[in-house]
ROLUM-924690 format. One line per field, with one value per residue (C-alpha): residue in one letter; chain; x, y, z; residue number from 1. Coordinates in steps of 0.2 Angstrom, whole numbers. Layout:
BEGIN
resn	A,...
chain	A,...
X	X,...
Y	Y,...
Z	Z,...
resi	NUM,...
// end
This chain:
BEGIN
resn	X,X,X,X,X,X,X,X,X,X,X,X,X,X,X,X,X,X,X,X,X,X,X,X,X,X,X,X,X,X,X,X,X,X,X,X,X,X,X,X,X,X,X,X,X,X,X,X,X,X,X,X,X,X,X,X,X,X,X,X,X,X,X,X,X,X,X,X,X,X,X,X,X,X,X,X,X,X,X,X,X,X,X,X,X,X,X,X,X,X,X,X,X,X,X,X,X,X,X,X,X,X,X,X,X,X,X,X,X,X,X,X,X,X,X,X,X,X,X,X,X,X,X,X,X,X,X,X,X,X,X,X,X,X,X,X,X,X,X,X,X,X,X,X,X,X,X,X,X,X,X,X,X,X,X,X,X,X,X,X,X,X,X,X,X,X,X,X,X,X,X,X,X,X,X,X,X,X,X,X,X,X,X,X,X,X,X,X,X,X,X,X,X,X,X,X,X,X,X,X,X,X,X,X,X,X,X,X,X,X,X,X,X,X,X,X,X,X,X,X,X,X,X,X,X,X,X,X,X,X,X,X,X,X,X,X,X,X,X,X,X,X,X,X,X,X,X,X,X,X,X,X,X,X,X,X,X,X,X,X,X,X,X,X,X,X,X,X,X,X,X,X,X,X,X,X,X,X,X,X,X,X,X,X,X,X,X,X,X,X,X,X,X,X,X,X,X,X,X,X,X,X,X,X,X,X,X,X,X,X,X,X,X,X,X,X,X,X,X,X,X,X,X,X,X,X,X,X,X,X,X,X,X,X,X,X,X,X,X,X,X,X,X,X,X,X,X,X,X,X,X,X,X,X,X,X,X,X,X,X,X,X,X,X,X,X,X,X,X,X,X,X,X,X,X,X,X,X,X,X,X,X,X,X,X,X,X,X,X,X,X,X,X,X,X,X,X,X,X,X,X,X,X,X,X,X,X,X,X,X,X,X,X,X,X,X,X,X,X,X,X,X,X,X,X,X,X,X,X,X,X,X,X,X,X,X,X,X,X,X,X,X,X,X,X,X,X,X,X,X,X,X,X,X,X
chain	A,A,A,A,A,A,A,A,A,A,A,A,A,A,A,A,A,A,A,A,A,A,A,A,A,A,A,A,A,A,A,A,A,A,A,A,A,A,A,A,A,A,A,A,A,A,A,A,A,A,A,A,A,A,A,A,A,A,A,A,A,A,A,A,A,A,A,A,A,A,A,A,A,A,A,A,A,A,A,A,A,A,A,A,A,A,A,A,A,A,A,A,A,A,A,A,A,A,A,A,A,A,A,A,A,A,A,A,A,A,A,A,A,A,A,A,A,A,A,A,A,A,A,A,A,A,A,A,A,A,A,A,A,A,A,A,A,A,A,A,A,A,A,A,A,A,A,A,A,A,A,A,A,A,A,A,A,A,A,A,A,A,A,A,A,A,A,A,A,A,A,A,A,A,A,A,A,A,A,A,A,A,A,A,A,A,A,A,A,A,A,A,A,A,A,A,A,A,A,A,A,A,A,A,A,A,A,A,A,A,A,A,A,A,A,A,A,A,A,A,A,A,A,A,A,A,A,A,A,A,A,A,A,A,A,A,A,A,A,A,A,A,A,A,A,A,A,A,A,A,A,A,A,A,A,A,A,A,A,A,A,A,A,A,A,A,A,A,A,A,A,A,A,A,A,A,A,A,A,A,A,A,A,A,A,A,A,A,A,A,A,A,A,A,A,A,A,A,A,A,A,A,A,A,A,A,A,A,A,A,A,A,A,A,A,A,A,A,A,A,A,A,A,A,A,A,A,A,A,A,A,A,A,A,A,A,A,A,A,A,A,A,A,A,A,A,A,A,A,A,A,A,A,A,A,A,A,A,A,A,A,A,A,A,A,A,A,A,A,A,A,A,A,A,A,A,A,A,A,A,A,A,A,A,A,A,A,A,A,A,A,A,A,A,A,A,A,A,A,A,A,A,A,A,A,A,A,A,A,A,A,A,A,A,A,A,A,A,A,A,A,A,A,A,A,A,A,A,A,A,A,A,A,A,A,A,A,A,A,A,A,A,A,A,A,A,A,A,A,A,A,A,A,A,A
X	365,381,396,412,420,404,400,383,388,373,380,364,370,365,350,342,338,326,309,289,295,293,305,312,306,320,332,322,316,335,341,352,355,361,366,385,393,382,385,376,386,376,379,370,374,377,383,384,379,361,353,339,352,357,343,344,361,357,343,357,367,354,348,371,380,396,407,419,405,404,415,418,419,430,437,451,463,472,488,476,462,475,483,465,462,479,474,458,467,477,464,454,471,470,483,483,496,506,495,479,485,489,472,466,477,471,453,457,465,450,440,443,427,424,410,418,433,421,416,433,438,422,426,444,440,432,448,458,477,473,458,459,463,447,437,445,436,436,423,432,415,402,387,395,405,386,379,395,387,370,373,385,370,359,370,373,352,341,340,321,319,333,327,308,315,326,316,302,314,319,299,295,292,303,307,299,301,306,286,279,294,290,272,274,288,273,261,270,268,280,293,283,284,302,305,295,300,303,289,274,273,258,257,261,271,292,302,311,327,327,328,338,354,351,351,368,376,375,383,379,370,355,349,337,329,311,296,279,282,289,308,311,325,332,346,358,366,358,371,360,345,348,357,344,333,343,345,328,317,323,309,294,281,293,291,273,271,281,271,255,258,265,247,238,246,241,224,221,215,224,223,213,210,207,213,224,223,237,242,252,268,269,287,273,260,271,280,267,254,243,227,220,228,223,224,222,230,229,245,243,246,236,220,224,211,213,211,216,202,205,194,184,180,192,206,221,231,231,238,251,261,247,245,262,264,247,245,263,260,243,249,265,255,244,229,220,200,208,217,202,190,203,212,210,190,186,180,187,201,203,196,207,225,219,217,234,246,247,238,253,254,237,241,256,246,236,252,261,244,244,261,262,246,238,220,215,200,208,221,205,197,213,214,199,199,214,212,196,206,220,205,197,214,215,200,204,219,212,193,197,179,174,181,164,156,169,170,150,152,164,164,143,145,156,147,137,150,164,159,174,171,151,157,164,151,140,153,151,135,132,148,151,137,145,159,148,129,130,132,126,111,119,136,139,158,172,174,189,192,184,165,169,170,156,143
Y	312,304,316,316,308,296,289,279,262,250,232,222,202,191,202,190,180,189,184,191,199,197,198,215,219,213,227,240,248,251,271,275,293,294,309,313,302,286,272,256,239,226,207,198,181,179,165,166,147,148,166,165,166,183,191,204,207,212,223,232,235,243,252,259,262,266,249,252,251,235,222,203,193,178,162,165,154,139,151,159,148,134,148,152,133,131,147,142,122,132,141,124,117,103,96,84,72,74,63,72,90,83,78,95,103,92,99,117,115,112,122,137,145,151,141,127,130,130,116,107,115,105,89,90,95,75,67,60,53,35,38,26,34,25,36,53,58,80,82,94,105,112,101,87,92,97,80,71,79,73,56,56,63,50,36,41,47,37,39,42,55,65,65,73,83,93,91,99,112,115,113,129,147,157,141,132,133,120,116,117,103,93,95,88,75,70,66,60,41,36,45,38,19,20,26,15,-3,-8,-2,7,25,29,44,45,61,62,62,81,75,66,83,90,76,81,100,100,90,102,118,136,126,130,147,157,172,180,175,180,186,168,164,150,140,140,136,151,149,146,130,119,123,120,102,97,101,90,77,76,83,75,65,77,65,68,88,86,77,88,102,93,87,107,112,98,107,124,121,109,96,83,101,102,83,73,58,54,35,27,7,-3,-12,-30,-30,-21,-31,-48,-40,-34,-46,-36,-41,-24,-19,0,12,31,43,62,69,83,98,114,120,133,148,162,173,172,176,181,173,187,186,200,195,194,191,185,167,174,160,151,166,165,147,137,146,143,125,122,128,118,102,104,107,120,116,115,132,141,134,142,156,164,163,161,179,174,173,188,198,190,194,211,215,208,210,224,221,219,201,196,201,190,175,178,181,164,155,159,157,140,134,132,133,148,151,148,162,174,174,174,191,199,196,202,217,222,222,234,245,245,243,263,259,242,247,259,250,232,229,237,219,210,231,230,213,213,231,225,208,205,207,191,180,171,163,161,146,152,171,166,156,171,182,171,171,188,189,178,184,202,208,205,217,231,231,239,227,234,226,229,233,249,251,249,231,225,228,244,252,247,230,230,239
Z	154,144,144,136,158,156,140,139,130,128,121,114,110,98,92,83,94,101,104,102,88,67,55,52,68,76,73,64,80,85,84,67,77,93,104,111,119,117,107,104,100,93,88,76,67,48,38,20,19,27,23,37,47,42,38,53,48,31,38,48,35,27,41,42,28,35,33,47,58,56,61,59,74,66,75,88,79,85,95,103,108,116,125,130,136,144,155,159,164,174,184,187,194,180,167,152,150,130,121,128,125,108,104,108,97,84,87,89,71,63,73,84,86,105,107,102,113,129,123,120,138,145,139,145,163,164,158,171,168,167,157,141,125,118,129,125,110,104,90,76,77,84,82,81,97,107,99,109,123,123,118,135,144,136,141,159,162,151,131,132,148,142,121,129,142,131,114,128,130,112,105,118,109,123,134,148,167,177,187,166,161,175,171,155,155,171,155,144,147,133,147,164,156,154,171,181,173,191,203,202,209,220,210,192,190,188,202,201,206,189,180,192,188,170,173,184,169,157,167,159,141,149,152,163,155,161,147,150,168,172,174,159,156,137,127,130,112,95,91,105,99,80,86,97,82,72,83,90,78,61,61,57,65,82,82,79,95,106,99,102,121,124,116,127,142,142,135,151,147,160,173,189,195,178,177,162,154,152,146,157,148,145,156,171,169,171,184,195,189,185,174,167,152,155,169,175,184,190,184,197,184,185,178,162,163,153,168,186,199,217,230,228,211,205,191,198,181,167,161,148,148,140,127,121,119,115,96,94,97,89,72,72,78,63,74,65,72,90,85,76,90,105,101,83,83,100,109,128,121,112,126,137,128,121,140,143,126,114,99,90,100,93,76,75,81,65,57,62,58,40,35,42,31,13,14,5,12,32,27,19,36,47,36,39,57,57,48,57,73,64,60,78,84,91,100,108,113,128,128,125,132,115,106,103,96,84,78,75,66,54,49,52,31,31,43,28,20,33,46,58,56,60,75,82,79,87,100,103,104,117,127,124,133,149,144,133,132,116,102,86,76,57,50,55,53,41,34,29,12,11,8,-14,-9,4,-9
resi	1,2,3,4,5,6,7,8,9,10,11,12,13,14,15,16,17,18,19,20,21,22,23,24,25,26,27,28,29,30,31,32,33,34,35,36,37,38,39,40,41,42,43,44,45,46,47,48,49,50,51,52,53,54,55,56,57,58,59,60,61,62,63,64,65,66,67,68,69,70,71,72,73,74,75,76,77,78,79,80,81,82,83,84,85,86,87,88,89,90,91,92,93,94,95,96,97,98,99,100,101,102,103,104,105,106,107,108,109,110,111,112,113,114,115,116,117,118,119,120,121,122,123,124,125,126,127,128,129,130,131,132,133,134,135,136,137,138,139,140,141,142,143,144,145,146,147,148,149,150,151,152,153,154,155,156,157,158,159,160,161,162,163,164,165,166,167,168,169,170,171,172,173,174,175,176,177,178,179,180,181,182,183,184,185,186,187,188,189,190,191,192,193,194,195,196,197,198,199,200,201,202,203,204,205,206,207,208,209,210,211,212,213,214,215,216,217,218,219,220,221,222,223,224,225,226,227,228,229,230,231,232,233,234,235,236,237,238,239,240,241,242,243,244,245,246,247,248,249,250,251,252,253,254,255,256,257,258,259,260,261,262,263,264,265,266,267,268,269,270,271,272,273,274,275,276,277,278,279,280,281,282,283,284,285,286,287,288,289,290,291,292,293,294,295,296,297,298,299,300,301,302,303,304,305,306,307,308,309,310,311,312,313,314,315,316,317,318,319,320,321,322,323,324,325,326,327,328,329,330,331,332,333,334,335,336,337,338,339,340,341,342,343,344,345,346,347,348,349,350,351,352,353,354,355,356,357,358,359,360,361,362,363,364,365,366,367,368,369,370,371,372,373,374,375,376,377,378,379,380,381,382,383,384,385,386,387,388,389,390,391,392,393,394,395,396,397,398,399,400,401,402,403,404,405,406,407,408,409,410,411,412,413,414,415,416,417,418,419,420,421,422,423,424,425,426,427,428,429,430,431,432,433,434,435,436,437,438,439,440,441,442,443,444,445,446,447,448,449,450,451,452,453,454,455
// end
């Protein structure tokens, strides 16, 4: 209990940036009311320029009306952030000669954001005394200060490992951990070609400690954070990811492949032993005289079941890493078939994450899927099954096992003209009775859209 010795203070940062959740969402679940002695401090982004941004704050606002609970967090100005700098120089037993501290104050003039300070702070700690003035370079802001970054990692790694392996990282929903990056930059041949110009690897996966080097060079940039009951790495503030968007992503065609090979992944279709074709480089096939054009190789990544059995046949978990990510990526690669055929229409599936997810986590699938496309008639049946599941949603929620009942009761109406709504129908009928013997003959509940429309 909070007393008036012990106050209860709970600080929430950077509240929109959380994730699983949509839109308002975000804040609207936090307490307007609290009781004595408690207090919630939140921080939220806003910038006038770009109101996406903002939204949640202007949700908050709405949500309080008192104006002197809010306040601005502005830039630490140039006094304060050099003294800041100098302190920090001080603790790291480092100095600058004239010309180098001068150059900082330069930067901090046009930009003294705190983020931009660290940065600033970061790119000083490499300079040495004797360093060339041509090589001391301080960006005057942010991006541009993170894009000096990667291009220094770039240079000193390779340009094409480093542009996947953090456009990987940037493409995730909630992030990826270090096995799933390795796991994908390992079939990703556009990567693997790069890497080995000079030999042939007896197996055709990327050596860790490549990742590793570009992990320790970008000290406290890179996140961990628990997603889907995995530890993740993720960009810890919202500037690297919008620069690595715009740096990596510009081109649309890019995006779309990341998204696809993250999609590839977790439906498994290298996973479990199958060998993955790949072409051999002119450069490789001179070098190590090699006369086929074509090879294959097991990657050596897993298998991506919806359910984890024990060696007794019993589930042991479920594969929620694959139920957050893969609709994510299917509907940003453009692959509605595969994403239809998978996840939205596919009963495993739905069994699987109902079992697992509160229904609020299916729905948003439905959700993200139909605001990211224009086929009218894709959006009318992503609505009706996802309406039928709001209305079977009280029972499904205790008795998921009741999935394929309820889909049969309430959308067997719709199954004449709607080829994905009859594909899992027929899905159900064929699967459900191993969960609930009693499927229902006719259409015997509630159809979306109500009774008028049914008569």
């Amino acid at each position: 209990m909070a007393t008036k010795e012990q106050p209860f203070v709970f600080f929430l940062d950077s509240v929109d940036q959380l994730t699983g959740t949509q839109g308002a969402n975000r804040v609207s679940w936090l307490p307007t009311r609290l009781p004595p002695h408690c207090k919630i401090i939140v921080s939220c982004a806003c910038e006038e320029s770009n109101p996406d941004v903002s939204k949640d704050y202007y949700v908050l606002r709405r949500m309080v009306d008192a104006e002197e609970n809010f306040i601005e967090v502005t830039a630490l100005g140039e006094e304060l952030a050099m003294q800041v700098i100098k302190m920090w120089m001080a603790r790291a037993c480092r100095d600058l000669t004239n010309y180098q501290w001068r150059l900082v104050s330069n930067a901090i003039e046009k930009c003294s954001l705190p983020i931009f300070v660290k940065l600033v702070f970061a790119e000083i700690c490499r300079w040495r005394s004797y360093t060339k003035s041509s090589d001391t370079h301080l960006a005057s802001t942010v991006m541009d200060s993170i894009m000096m970054l990667f291009e220094r990692i770039e240079k000193q790694h390779g340009r094409i490992l480093v542009f996947h392996a953090l456009a990987y990282i940037t493409a995730a929903k909630s992030g990826l951990s270090e096995s799933e990056l390795e796991d994908l930059i390992s079939l990703d041949d556009k990567v693997l070609d790069d890497v080995y110009q000079y030999h042939l690897p007896p197996v055709r996966r990327i050596p860790p400690l490549l990742w590793t080097r570009i992990r320790n060079d970008l000290p406290n940039y890179l996140s961990e954070r628990e997603a889907d009951g995995v530890s993740v790495m993720n960009w810890y503030h919202r500037q690297f990811r919008d620069t690595a968007k715009e740096r990596y992503f510009k081109n649309m065609n890019m995006a779309t492949y990341f998204h696809s090979m993250i999609a590839d992944y977790y439906l498994g279709i290298w996973g479990g032993g199958k060998p993955k074709p790949f072409k051999f480089t002119e450069i490789q096939r001179h070098r190590f005289n090699l006369t086929d054009k074509e090879g294959s190789a097991d990657r050596k990544v897993p298998v991506q079941p919806l359910v984890f059995h024990s060696k007794d046949g019993n589930v042991s978990r479920y594969n929620l890493r694959k139920f957050g990510e893969l609709p994510y990526h299917l509907v940003r690669a453009r692959r509605f078939t595969d994403l239809y055929e998978n996840v939205l229409f596919n009963y495993e599936w739905l069994h699987a994450k109902l079992s697992s997810c509160p229904l609020q986590a299916v729905l948003a699938d439905y959700e993200d899927a139909s605001n990211n496309m224009e086929d009218k008639i894709g959006k009318r049946e992503l609505m009706l099954v996802a309406d039928a599941l709001r209305l079977g949603g009280a029972v499904l929620a205790v008795y998921p096992n009741m999935l394929a009942p309820q889909m049969v009761g309430r959308l067997l109406p719709e199954s004449g003209t709607n080829s994905n709504i009859k594909m899992l129908l027929n899905d159900c009928d064929i699967k459900g009775p191993a969960q609930c013997a009693l499927m229902p003959l006719y259409h015997c509940l509630h159809t979306p859209g109500g009774p008028l429309k049914v008569n």
